[in-house]
C-alpha positions, -999 to +999 in steps of 0.1 A: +218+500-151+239+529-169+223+547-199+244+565-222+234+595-230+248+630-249+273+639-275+297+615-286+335+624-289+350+603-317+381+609-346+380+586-374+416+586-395+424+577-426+456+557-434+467+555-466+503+544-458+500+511-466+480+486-484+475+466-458+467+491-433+433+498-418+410+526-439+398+538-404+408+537-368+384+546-343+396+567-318+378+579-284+386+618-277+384+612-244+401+578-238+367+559-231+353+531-244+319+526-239+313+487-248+287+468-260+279+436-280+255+432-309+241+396-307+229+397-342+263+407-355+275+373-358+267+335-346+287+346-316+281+383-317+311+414-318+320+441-301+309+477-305+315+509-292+291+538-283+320+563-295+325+544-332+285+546-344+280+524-371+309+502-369+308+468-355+342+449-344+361+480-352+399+488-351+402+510-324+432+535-313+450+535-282+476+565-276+507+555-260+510+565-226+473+570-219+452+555-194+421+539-215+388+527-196+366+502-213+332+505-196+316+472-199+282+483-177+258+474-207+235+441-200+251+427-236+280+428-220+267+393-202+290+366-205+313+387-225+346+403-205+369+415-226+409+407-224+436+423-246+463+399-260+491+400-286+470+376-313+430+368-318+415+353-284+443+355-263+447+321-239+413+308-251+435+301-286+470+299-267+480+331-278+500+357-254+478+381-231+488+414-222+504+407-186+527+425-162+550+399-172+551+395-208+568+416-228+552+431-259+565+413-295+595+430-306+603+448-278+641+450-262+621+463-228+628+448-198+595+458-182+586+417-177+619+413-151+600+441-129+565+433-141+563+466-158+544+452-190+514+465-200+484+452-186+447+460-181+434+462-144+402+450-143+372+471-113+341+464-105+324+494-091+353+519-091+368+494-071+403+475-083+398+442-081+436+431-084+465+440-060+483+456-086+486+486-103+503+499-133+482+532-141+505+555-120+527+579-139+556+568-124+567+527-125+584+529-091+546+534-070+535+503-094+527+476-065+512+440-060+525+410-066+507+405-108+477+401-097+456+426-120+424+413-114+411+393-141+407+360-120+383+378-101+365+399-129+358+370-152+341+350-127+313+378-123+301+373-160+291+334-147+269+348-123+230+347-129+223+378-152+197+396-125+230+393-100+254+409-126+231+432-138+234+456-110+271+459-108+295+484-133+324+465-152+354+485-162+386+475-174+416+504-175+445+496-201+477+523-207+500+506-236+541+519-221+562+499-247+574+524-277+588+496-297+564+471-301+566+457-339+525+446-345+491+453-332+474+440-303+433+433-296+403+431-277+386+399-272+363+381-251+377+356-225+343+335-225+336+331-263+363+329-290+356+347-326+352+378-309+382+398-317+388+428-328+421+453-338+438+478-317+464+502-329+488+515-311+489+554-317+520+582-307+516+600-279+509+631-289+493+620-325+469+600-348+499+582-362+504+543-353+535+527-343+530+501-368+509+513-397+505+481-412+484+452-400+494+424-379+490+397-370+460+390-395+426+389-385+407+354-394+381+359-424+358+350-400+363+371-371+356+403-399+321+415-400+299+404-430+267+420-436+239+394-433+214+395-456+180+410-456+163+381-440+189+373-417+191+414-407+153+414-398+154+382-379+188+390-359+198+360-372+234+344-393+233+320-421+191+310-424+188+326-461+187+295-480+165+277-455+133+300-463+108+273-465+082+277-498+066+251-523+103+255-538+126+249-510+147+226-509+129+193-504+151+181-467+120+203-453+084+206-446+063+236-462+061+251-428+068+242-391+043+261-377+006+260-386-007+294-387-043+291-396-051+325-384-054+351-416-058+379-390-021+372-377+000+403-374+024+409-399+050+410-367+037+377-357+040+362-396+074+377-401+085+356-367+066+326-384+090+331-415+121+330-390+109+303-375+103+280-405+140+288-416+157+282-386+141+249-378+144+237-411+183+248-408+182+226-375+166+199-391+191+195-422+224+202-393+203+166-375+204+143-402+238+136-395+257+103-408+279+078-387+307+054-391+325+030-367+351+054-369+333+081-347+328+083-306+299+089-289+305+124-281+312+134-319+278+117-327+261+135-294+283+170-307+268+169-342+234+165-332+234+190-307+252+217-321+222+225-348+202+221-319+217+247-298+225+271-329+183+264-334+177+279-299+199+310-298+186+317-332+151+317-314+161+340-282+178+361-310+149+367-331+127+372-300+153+395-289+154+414-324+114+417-323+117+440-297+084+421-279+107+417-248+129+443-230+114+473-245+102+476-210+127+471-186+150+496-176+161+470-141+165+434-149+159+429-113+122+444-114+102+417-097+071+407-115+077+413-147+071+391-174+090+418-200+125+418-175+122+382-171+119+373-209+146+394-213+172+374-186+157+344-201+166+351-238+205+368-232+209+338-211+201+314-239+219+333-263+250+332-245+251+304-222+244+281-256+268+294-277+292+291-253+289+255-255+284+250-293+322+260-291+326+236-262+312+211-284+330+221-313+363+217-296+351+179-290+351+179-330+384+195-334+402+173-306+386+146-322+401+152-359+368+153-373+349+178-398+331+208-392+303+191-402+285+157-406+255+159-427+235+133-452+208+144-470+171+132-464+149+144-489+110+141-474+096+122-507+060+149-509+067+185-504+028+200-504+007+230-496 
């Protein structure tokens, strides 16, 4: 496992060009990006970047003509390989990827009859995974036959997390097309809602091709702040589902009896997480039917507030900081710390990934997001 360490190399720009341009680009001094996910950042989580501090799901820069590596080393990066594509989530929303054979929007290139196009080449442990090549200077020593290695790199991020843990992940990108007429982005190829911008600077500047944005980023794929309870629980969306004498009444008081007055105030904040998120699960249950539903929108809106109720729990385990604190190798044998920690990432982004599985039942299906009727418990007491 890699830590990252030392002084951080990072130029934040302002444009002001446009109205609908981006107030900041982040943009590595030394064409690295060092990548990690924050689970709490979202139902799904978002990427972030060692070299932008603060910012989560940030527009990035990417000067033309320069080799880029995106070092995906970091144990959040489980379950998470990132792509680059021409609209939000690339294939997994049927949207163009960046391939040596598809020629960037706008563009009069011909770089796709050669395979020329940009394209990342995906390694695992310095070593290319792909046949082909596209990060020489010169296109004529660019060989293979297209294959740049993301059928064999996204496989990896399905093996158990003790396996993947002790490999590197790196993904090289160099953008060659001058004339491209939009952006492009980073996304994850396992879990959609992950997107993110990326701007495509000069060669020898700060200044983007295209200053303003586009395509448009989905409200929902932009960060939003959670709120104070949410923020100390890792959690997304459990604010109104506090249980007290003056919740709403679909709940109990309390889910979990704590008759101890010597409990922790750790241990009572995770009580107070708890509470809300099973009382979110429990209104998501008490879901209605007709004659017009299947079996498998029934069986998807019952377990989808299930599932969202467990990642919510590894997640606010995982915020705690009561497991992995102490685990610098996920591989350590006999320990309870590593294996807590496997067992909660795991959770976290195994079940998410099929809530979306689920919700693409849903979707096929022509039916609503949700599915809820309200059952109010007829005594709320102390």
């Amino acid at each position: 496992m890699k830590f990252f360490l030392g002084v951080l190399s990072v130029a934040l720009i302002s444009l002001s060009k446009a109205d609908d341009a981006d107030d900041d680009i982040c943009i590595s001094a030394d064409a690295k990006y060092t990548v990690s996910v924050d689970p709490y950042a979202s139902q799904y989580g978002f990427f972030t970047f060692l070299e932008c501090p603060t910012l989560i799901s940030p527009t990035i820069g990417m000067r033309l003509d320069t080799i880029y590596t995106f070092d995906q080393s970091d144990r959040s990066n489980y379950y998470h390989p990132m792509g680059f594509a021409y609209n939000v989530d690339g294939a997994l929303a049927g949207s163009d990827e960046l391939e040596p054979g598809n020629t960037p929007p706008g563009s009069i290139s011909t770089c796709a009859v050669d395979l020329e196009c940009p394209s990342p080449i995906y390694f695992k442990n310095d070593v290319m995974l792909g046949d082909y090549s596209n990060l020489e200077t010169n296109p004529d020593s660019w060989v293979g036959d297209g294959n740049f290695g993301l059928d064999d790199y996204e496989p990896e991020f399905f093996v158990p997390l003790t396996d993947w843990s002790v490999g590197e992940y790196t993904v090289k990108l160099k953008f060659t097309v001058e004339d491209i007429d939009q952006d492009i982005f980073y996304f994850c190829h396992i879990h959609a809602g992950m997107s993110g911008r990326i701007k495509i600077l000069e060669a020898e500047s700060d200044t983007p091709l295209v200053v303003a944005d586009g395509p448009a980023l989905p409200d929902n794929y932009e960060y939003v702040e959670p709120s104070a309870f949410d923020m100390a629980c890792g959690t997304v969306g459990l604010e109104d589902f506090q249980t007290s004498a003056t919740a709403n009444n679909q709940c109990p008081i309390t889910f979990v009896c704590n008759d101890d007055s010597d409990a922790s105030p750790a241990l009572n904040n995770f009580i107070d997480c708890i509470n809300a998120m099973d009382c979110k699960m429990l209104q998501g249950m008490t879901s209605s039917v007709d004659g017009s539903q299947d079996l498998g929108a029934l069986f998807s809106y019952q377990m989808i507030p299930h599932h969202i109720n467990a990642v919510n729990m590894a997640k606010a385990l995982l915020k705690t900081g009561d497991v992995g604190s102490d685990c610098p190798d996920l591989t350590a044998e006999g320990s309870d710390d590593c294996d807590f920690e496997v067992l909660v990432r795991s959770i976290i982004v195994v079940q998410n990934l099929q809530i979306q599985a689920m919700e693409g039942v849903l979707i096929e299906g022509s039916y609503g997001e949700t599915n809820d009727c309200e059952i109010n418990l007829p005594i709320r007491e102390e």
